[in-house]
C-alpha positions as CSV (number, residue, x, y, z in Angstrom):
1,X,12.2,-67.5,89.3
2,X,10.9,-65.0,92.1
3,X,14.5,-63.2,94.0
4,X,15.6,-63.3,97.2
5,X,14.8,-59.5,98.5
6,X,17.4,-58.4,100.7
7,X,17.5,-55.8,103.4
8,X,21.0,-54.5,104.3
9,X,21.8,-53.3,107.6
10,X,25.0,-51.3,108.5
11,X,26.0,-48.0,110.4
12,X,29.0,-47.3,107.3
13,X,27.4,-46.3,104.1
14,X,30.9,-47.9,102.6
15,X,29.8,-51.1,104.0
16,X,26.1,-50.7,102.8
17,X,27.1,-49.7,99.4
18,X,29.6,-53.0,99.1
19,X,27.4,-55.4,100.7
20,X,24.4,-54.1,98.3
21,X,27.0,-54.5,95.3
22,X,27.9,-57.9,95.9
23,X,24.2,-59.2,96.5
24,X,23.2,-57.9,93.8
25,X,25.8,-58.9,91.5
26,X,24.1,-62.0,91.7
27,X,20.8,-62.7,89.5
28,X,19.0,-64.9,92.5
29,X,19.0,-61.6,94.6
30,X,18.1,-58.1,94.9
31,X,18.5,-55.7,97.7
32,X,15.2,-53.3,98.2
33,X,16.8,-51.6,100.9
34,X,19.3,-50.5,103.6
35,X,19.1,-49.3,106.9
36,X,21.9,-47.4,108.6
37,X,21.0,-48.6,112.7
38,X,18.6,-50.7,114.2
39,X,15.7,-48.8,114.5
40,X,15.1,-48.4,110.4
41,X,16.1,-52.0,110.0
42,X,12.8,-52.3,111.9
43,X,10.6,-49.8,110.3
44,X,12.0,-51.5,106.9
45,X,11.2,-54.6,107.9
46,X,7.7,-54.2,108.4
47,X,7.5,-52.0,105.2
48,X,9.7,-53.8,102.8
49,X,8.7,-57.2,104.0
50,X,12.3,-58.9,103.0
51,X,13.1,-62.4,102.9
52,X,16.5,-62.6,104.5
53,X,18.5,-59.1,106.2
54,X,22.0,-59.0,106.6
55,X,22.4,-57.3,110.0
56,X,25.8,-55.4,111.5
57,X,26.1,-55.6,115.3
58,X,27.5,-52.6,116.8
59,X,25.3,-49.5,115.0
60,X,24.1,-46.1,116.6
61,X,20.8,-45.2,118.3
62,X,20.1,-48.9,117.7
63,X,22.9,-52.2,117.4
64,X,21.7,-55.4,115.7
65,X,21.0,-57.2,119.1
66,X,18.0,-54.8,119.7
67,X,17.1,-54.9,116.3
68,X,17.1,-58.6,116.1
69,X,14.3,-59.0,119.3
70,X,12.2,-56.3,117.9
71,X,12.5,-57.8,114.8
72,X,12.0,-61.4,115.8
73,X,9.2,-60.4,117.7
74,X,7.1,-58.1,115.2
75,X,7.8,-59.5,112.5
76,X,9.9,-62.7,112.3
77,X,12.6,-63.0,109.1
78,X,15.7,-64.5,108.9
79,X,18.5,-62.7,109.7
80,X,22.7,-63.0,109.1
81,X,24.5,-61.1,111.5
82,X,27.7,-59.2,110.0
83,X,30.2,-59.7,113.0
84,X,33.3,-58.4,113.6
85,X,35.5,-60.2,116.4
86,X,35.2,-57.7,118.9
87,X,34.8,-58.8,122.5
88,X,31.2,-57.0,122.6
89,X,30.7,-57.8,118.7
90,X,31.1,-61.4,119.5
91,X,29.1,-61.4,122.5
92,X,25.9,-59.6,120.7
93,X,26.7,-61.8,118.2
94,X,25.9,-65.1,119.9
95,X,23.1,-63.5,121.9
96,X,21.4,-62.3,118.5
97,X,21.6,-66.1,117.9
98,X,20.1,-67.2,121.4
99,X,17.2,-64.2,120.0
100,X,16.3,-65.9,117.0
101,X,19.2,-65.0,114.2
102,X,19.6,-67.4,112.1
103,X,23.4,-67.3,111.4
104,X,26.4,-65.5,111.1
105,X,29.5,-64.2,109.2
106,X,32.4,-62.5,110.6
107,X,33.6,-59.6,109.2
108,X,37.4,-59.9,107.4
109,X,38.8,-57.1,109.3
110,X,36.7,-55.3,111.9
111,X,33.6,-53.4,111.9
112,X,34.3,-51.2,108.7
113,X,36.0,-53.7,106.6
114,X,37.8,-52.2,103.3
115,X,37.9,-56.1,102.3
116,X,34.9,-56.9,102.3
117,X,34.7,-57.9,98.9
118,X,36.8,-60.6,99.3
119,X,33.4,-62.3,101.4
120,X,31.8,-62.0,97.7
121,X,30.9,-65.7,97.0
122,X,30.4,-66.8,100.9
123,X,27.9,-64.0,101.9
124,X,26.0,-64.6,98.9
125,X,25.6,-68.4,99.7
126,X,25.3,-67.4,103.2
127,X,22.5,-65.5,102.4
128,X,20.6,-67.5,99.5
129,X,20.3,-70.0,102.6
130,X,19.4,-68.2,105.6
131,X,16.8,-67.2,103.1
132,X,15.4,-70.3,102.9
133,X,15.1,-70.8,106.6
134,X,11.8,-71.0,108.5
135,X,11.7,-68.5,111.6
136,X,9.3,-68.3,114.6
137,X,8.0,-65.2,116.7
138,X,10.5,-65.0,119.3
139,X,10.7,-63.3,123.0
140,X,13.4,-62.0,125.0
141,X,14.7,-65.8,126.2
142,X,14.7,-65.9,130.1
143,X,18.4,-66.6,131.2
144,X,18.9,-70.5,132.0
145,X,17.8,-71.7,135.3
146,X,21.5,-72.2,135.8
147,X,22.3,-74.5,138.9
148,X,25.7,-73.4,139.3
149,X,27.6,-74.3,142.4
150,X,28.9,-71.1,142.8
151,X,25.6,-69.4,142.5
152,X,24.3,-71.5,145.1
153,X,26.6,-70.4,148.0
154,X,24.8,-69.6,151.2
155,X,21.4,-70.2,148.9
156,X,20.6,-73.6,151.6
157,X,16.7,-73.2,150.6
158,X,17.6,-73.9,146.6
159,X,17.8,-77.1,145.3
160,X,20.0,-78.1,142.3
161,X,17.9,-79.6,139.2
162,X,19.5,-81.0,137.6
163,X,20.3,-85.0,138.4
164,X,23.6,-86.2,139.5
165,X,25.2,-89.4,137.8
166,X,26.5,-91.3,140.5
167,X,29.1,-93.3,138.8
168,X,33.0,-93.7,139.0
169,X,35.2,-91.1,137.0
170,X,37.3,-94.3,135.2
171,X,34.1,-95.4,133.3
172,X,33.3,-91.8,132.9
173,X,36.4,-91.5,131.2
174,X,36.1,-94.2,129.3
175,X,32.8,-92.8,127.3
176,X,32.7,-90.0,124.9
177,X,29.6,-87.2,123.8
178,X,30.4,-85.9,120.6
179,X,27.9,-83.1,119.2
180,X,27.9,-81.9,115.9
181,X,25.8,-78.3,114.6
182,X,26.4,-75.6,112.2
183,X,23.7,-73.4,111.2
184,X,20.9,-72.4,113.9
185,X,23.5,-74.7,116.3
186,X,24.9,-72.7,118.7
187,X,21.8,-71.3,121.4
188,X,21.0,-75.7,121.0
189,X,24.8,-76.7,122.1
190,X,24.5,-74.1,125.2
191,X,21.3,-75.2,126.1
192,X,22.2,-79.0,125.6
193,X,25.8,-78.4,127.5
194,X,24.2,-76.2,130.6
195,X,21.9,-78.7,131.3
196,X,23.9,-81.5,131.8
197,X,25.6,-82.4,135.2
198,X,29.4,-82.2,135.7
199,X,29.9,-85.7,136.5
200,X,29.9,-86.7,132.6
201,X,32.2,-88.1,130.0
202,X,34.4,-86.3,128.0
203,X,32.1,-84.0,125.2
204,X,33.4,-83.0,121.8
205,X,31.2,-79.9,120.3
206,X,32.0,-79.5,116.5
207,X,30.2,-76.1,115.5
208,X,30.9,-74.8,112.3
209,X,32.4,-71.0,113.3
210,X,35.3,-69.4,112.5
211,X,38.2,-69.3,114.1
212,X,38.1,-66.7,116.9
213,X,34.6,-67.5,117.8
214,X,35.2,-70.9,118.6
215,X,36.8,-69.3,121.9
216,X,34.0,-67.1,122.9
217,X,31.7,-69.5,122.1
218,X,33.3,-72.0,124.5
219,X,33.9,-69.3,127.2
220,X,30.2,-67.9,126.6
221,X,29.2,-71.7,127.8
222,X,31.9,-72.1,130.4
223,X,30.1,-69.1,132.3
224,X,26.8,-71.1,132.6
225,X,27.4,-74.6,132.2
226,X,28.6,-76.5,135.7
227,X,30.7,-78.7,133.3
228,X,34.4,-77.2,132.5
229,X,33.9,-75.9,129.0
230,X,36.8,-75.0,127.2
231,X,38.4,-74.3,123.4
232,X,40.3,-77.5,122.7
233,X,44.0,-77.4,122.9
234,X,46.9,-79.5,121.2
235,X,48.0,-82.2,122.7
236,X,45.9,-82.3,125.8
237,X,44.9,-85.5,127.5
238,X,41.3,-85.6,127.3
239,X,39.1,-85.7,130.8
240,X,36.0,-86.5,131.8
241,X,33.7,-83.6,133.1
242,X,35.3,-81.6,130.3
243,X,33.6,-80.1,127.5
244,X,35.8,-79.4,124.3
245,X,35.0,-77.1,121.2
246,X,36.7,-77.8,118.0
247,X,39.0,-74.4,117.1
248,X,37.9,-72.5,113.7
249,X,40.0,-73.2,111.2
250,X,41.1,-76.5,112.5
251,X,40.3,-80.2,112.4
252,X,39.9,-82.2,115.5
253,X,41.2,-85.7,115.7
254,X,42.1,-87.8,118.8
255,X,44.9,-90.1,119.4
256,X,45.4,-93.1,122.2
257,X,48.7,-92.8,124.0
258,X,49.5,-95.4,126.1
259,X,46.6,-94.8,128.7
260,X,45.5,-91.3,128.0
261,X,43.5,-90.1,124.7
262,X,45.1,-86.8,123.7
263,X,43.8,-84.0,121.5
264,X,45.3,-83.5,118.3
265,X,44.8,-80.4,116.4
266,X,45.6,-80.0,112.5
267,X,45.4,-76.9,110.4
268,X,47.0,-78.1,107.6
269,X,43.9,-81.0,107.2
270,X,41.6,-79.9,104.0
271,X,38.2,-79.0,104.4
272,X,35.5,-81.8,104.6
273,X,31.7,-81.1,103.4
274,X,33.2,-77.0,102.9
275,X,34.1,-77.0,106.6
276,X,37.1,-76.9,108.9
277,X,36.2,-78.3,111.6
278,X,34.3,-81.0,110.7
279,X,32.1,-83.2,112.6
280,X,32.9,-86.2,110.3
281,X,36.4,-85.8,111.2
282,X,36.3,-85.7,114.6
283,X,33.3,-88.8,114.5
284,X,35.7,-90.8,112.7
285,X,38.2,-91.0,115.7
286,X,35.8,-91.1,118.4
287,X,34.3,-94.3,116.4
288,X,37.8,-95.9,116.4
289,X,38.5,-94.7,119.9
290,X,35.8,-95.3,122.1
291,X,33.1,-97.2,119.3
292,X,30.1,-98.3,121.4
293,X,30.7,-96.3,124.3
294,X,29.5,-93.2,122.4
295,X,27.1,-90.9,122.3
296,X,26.6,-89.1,119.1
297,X,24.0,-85.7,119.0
298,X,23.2,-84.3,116.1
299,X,21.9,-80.7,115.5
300,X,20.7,-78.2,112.7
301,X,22.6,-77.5,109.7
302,X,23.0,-76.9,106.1
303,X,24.0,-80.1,104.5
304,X,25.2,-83.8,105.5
305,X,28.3,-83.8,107.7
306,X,28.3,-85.9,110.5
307,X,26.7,-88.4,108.8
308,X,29.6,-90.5,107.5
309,X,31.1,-90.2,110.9
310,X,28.2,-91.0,113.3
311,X,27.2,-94.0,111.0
312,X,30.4,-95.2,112.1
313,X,29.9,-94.6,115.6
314,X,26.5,-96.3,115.0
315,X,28.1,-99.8,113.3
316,X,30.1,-100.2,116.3
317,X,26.9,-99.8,118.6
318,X,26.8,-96.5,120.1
319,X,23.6,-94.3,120.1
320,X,23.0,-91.4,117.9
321,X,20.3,-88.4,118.6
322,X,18.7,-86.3,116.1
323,X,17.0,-83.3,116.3
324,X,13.6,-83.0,115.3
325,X,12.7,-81.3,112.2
326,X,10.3,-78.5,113.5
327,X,13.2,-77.6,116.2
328,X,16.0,-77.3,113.9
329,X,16.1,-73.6,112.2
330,X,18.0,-75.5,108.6
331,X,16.8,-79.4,109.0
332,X,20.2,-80.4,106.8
333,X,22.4,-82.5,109.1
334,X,19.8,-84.0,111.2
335,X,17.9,-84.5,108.2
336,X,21.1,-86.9,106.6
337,X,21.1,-89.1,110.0
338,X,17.5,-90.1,110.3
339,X,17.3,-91.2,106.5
340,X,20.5,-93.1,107.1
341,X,18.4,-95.0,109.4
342,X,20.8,-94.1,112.0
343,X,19.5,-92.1,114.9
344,X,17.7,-93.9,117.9
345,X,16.0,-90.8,119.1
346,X,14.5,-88.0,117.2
347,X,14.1,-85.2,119.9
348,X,13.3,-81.4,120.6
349,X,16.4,-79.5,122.5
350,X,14.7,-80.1,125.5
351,X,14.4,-83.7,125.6
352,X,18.2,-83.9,124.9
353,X,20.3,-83.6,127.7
354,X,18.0,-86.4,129.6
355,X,18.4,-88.7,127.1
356,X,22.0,-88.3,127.2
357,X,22.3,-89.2,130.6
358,X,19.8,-92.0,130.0
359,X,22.1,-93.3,127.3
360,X,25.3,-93.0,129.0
361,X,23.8,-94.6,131.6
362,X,23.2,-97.8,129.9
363,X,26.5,-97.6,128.1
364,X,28.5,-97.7,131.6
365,X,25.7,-100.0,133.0
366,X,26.5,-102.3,129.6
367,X,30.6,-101.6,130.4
368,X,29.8,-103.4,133.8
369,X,28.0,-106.2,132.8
C-alpha cells in the first residue's frame, strides 16, 4: 500500500525532529521533508508534492497563516495546523481554517512543546485523515458582508441584508437550533451563525475542539455575528437570540427547571464517538426538551455523531439539514444523516441560514395553529 508523504513544518528543529519521529514510527506514513518557516513550506510543497503537511502557526520570515493562502492557492494540499493556545496562535489558527486548512491540533504546552510525544497516536490519526481529504484552490476569503448594528451607525444610505423575523421572543424561546461539525466545521458555523438575524431561537454549536478554543472560537463569532455568541456556561438559563458553544473537554446537556431551560455542563461525562463534546449528547436533550420545535444542522466531519441524536430530534418531528457532499471538506457526519433517511434538506453553506429561518418559521407558524 502506497504511504502517506508528509511534509513537516516548524520553526524548532526539536519540534521537526519529534514530529518526523512519531509519523514515521508508523508504517502508513513517511515524512519526505521539513521546512523551518513558511516560505520553504511553499517551495516544498510544489517540489515534494505531499499528501497531507503538518503546519506550526507562529514561524519566522513566514507563519503558517501566510503559508496556508500561498499554499492553498498554488497548490492546494491538506494541511493540520500545529497550534498552540496563544491569543495570536489561536486567531491564525482559525483564520488558516477560514483559508482552506483542513484541521487542527493544539500543541500540549505552547509553541515549543517538550511533550509532544505524548500527541503520538492522535497526530498520527489526525494526519492519516486530513490526508484523505479533498481540497480546492482557495483565495484570500473577502471578510463577511457583516450587517452589524454597530457598523451601521450614521451609515443611513446602507441597508441591512439580512431579513428580520418578526415574531414574539416567548415562541422564539420556545424553539431550539442545534448545530453539530467537527472536521472542516468551523469557517461553515461562522458563516452559518453571521448570517442569521438576532431575532432567533436559542442555538447550540457542538464543534469538536479542544478546550481553550471553544472560547475563541465563540468570541471569534461574537465579533461578527449580530446574534450574542458566547462559550456556554453552567447553569445558565438558556435565551433566545443567544448562540452557545459547547466548552472543550465538556459535555453539554440541558435541563427544564420550572419555566427556564438551564445549561448543564459535565466534565466527568465519558467521551461519545472519541469526542467530548458531543453532538449526540447535546441532540439527545434538545429532542427531550424542545422535540418538534427543532432545528437540527449538520456539518462536515470524520465519522457518525449526531446521528443518534438528530434521528431523535427527527422522530419527534423537527427538521434536520445536511450538508452537501461536494461542500463538506470530510463528508463523515453529514454522510451518516442522509443515509439514515433523516435530513429534509441537503444544502451548500450558503443555502443554510435561509432555510433555517424558513424552518423556524413553520415551526412557530405550526406552534400557533
Amino acid at each position: 500500500m502506497k504511504k502517506i508523504k508528509a511534509l513537516v513544518v516548524d520553526d524548532s528543529a526539536f519540534m521537526r525532529k519529534v514530529i518526523s519521529d512519531m509519523l514515521n514510527s508508523d508504517n502508513d506514513i513517511e515524512v519526505i521533508g521539513t521546512a523551518k518557516d513558511g516560505l520553504e513550506a511553499v517551495e516544498l510543497t510544489q517540489k515534494l508534492n505531499p499528501d497531507v503537511i503538518t503546519m506550526d502557526v507562529e514561524m519566522p520570515r513566514m507563519g503558517g497563516l501566510e503559508a496556508v493562502k500561498r499554499i492553498m492557492e498554488i497548490k492546494p494540499t491538506p494541511i493540520l495546523m500545529l497550534s498552540a493556545l496563544t491569543k495570536k496562535g489561536s486567531k491564525e489558527t482559525f483564520e488558516a481554517l477560514e483559508y482552506g486548512a483542513v484541521d487542527f491540533i493544539q500543541k500540549p504546552s505552547g509553541t515549543i512543546s517538550l511533550d509532544i510525544r505524548k500527541l503520538g497516536d492522535e497526530l498520527i490519526n489526525r494526519v492519516k485523515s486530513v490526508s484523505r481529504t479533498y481540497v480546492r484552490r482557495k483565495v484570500a476569503p473577502k471578510k463577511h458582508e457583516k450587517i452589524i448594528e454597530k457598523q451601521n451607525i450614521g451609515k443611513t444610505n446602507e441597508k441591512p441584508i439580512k431579513p428580520e423575523i418578526k415574531l414574539p421572543t416567548e415562541k422564539l424561546k420556545n424553539t431550539a437550533i442545534i448545530i453539530g461539525s467537527s472536521t472542516g466545521g468551523p469557517p461553515i458555523v461562522s458563516e452559518i451563525i453571521v448570517n442569521l438575524p438576532k431575532n432567533m431561537p436559542p442555538v447550540f454549536v457542538v464543534q469538536h475542539m479542544p478546550k481553550g478554543f471553544t472560547k475563541m472560537f465563540a468570541d471569534r463569532m461574537n465579533s461578527e455575528a449580530t446574534l450574542n455568541v458566547k462559550e456556554a456556561q453552567n447553569g445558565e438559563i438558556v435565551k433566545s437570540g443567544y448562540v452557545y458553544v459547547a466548552p472543550g473537554d465538556c459535555q453539554m446537556i440541558l435541563k427544564k427547571r420550572g419555566k427556564d431551560i438551564c445549561i448543564e455542563l459535565d466534565d466527568q461525562m465519558p467521551k461519545v464517538h472519541g469526542t467530548k463534546p458531543s453532538v449526540d449528547v447535546t441532540a439527545e436533550y434538545i429532542s427531550r426538551i424542545y422535540g418538534k420545535n427543532t432545528v437540527g444542522v449538520i456539518l462536515s466531519g470524520i465519522g457518525r455523531d449526531g446521528a443518534y441524536g438528530f434521528k431523535l430530534i427527527k422522530e419527534k418531528g423537527g427538521k434536520i439539514i445536511a450538508q452537501n457532499k461536494d461542500t463538506c471538506v470530510v463528508f463523515g457526519m453529514p454522510k451518516a444523516v442522509i443515509e439514515m433517511n433523516i435530513a429534509d434538506v441537503i444544502l451548500p453553506p450558503s443555502k443554510i441560514p435561509e432555510t433555517i429561518i424558513m424552518f423556524v418559521k413553520t415551526i412557530i407558524g405550526d406552534e400557533n395553529g
